[in-house]
C-alpha positions, 0 to 999 in steps of 0.5 A: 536518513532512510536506512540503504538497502542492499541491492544483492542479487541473491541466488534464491528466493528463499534467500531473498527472503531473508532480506525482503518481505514479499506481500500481495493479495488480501491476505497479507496484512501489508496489503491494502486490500486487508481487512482491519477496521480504523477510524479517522476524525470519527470515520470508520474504515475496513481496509487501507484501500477504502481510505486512500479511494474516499480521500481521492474522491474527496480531494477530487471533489467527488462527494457522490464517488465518496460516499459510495466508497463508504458504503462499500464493502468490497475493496476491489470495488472500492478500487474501481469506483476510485478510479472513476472519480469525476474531476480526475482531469482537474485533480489527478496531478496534484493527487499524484503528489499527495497520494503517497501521505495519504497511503501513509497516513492510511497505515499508520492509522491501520497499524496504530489501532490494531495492536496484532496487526503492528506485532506483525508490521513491527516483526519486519525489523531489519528487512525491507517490506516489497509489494510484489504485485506483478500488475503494479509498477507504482505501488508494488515493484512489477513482479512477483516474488518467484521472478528471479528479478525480484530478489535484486532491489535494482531489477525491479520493474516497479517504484515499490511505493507502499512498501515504502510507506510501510516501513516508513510507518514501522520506522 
């Protein structure tokens, strides 16, 4: 059974703090922008990002999409060339339902082979892991972490789904 989490409104974000782990950007290893180099089935990979965006081109049918998401370095890029995967029209539904395993699936190879980045996952114990992107209300929670809104799990403007993953990869 997933642990509940408390839905407190804390008066600070210091306060917060002590119950979230507020990530966004590249540099935080949580993100899926971050650096950290895995393999699956052979395949190398330099981010998280580029994982989930080679599997949705694959899943898409779009080889091309794919090996050009290989070859990138830039995960920004990576991102963009996701999003413009042919036969999204054919696919994208069923994506929808299988991205999440996927983004997990991604993180618990980037953790799992990179031993100081699982030190710093595994030192979230206790505390719930939040994307606290502004611009993404699927994988992040729709505000950043300074917004008062932020720091009451039940006001957030998002779904907070790689944090999610996350802690289910740290679990």
């Amino acid at each position: 059974m997933a642990k509940e989490y408390n839905t407190t409104t804390y008066g600070s974000l210091r306060e917060a703090e002590e119950h979230f782990v507020y990530f966004w950007k590249k540099d935080s290893c949580f993100s899926q922008w971050y650096p950290s180099r895995f393999v699956d089935d052979g395949d190398s990979f330099d981010c998280a990002e580029q994982y989930m965006m080679y599997k949705k081109a694959l899943f898409c049918k779009d080889n091309e999409a794919a090996l050009k998401i290989r070859q990138c370095k830039d995960p920004e890029q990576m991102k963009k060339l996701g999003r413009s995967v042919k036969n999204w029209n054919l696919y994208g539904h069923i994506w929808e339902d299988c991205c999440y395993d996927i983004v997990k699936t991604g993180n618990l190879l980037k953790f799992a082979q990179n031993p100081v980045l699982k030190a710093k996952l595994l030192s979230t114990v206790g505390k719930e892991l939040v994307e606290a992107s502004p611009y993404d209300q699927k994988w992040g929670i729709g505000l950043p972490k300074e917004n008062g809104l932020a720091w009451n799990k039940s006001t957030w403007q998002g779904q907070n789904l790689l944090g999610q993953a996350l802690t289910e990869v740290r679990n």
